[in-house]
C-alpha positions in Angstrom: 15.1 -13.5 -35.9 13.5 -10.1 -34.9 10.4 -9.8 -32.8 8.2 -7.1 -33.6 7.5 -5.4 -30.2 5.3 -2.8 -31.7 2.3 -5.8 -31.8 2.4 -6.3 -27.9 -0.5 -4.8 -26.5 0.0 -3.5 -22.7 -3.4 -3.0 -21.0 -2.0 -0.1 -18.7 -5.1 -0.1 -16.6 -4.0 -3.8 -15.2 -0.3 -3.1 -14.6 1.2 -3.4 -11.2 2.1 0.2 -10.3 3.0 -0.3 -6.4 -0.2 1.2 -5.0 -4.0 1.2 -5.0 -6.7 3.3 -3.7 -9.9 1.5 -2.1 -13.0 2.9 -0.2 -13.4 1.5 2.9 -15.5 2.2 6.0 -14.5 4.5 8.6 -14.4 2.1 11.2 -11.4 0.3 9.1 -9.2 3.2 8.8 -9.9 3.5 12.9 -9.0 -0.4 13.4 -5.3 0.6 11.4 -4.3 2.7 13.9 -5.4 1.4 17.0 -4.4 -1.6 16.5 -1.4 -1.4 13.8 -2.5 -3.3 11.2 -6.1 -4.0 9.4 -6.7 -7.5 7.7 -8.5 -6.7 4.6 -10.1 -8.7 1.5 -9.4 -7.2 -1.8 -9.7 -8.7 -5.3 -7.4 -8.9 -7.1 -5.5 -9.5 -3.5 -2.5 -7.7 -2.5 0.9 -7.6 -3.1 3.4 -8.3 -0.4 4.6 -4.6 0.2 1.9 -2.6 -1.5 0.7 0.6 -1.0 -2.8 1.2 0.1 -4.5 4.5 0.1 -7.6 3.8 2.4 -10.5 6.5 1.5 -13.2 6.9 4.0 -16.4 6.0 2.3 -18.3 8.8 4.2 -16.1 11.1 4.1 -13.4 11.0 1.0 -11.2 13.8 2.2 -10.4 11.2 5.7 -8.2 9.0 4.8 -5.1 6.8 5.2 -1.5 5.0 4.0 -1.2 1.8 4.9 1.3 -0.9 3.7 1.1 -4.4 3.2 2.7 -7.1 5.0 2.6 -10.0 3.5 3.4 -12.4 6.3 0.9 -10.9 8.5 -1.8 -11.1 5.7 -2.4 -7.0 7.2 -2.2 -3.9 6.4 0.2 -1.9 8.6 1.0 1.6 8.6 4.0 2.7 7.2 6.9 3.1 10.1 8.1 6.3 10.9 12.1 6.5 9.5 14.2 6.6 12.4 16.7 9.4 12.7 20.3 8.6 12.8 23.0 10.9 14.0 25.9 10.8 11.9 27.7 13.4 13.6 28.9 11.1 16.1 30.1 8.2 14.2 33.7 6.8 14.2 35.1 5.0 11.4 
């Protein structure tokens, strides 16, 4: 029997797309970096490993990348890839 795909409606404005945007005090995006991670109510809540664009409320053109981490229930900001030397490698 064939389905007819063509019927399913997506609402595209409610699909999971890996990152969100959200206005937040200044004094949040502060708390991020000094002390690594922000715990942060949103609704609908995060996903474990989303991204979070953090937009200063007072000023929109401040503002931060954090990631979510779901077994710290935080925000965390993304870790800087470390640099491997491949030059010096032996099978």
């Amino acid at each position: 029997m064939a389905e007819d795909f063509e019927a399913t409606k997506v609402d595209f404005e409610h699909l999971y797309t890996g990152w969100r945007e959200l206005t937040v005090p200044v004094n949040q995006i502060e708390t991020l970096y000094t002390d690594k991670q922000l715990k942060l109510q949103t609704d609908p809540p995060l996903w474990a490993n989303e991204f979070v664009l953090l937009r200063d409320e007072s000023n929109p053109d401040h503002t931060a990348v954090a990631r979510y981490k779901a077994d710290l229930s935080a925000l965390i900001p993304p870790s800087t890839p470390q640099r491997t030397d491949l030059r010096n490698r032996t099978p």
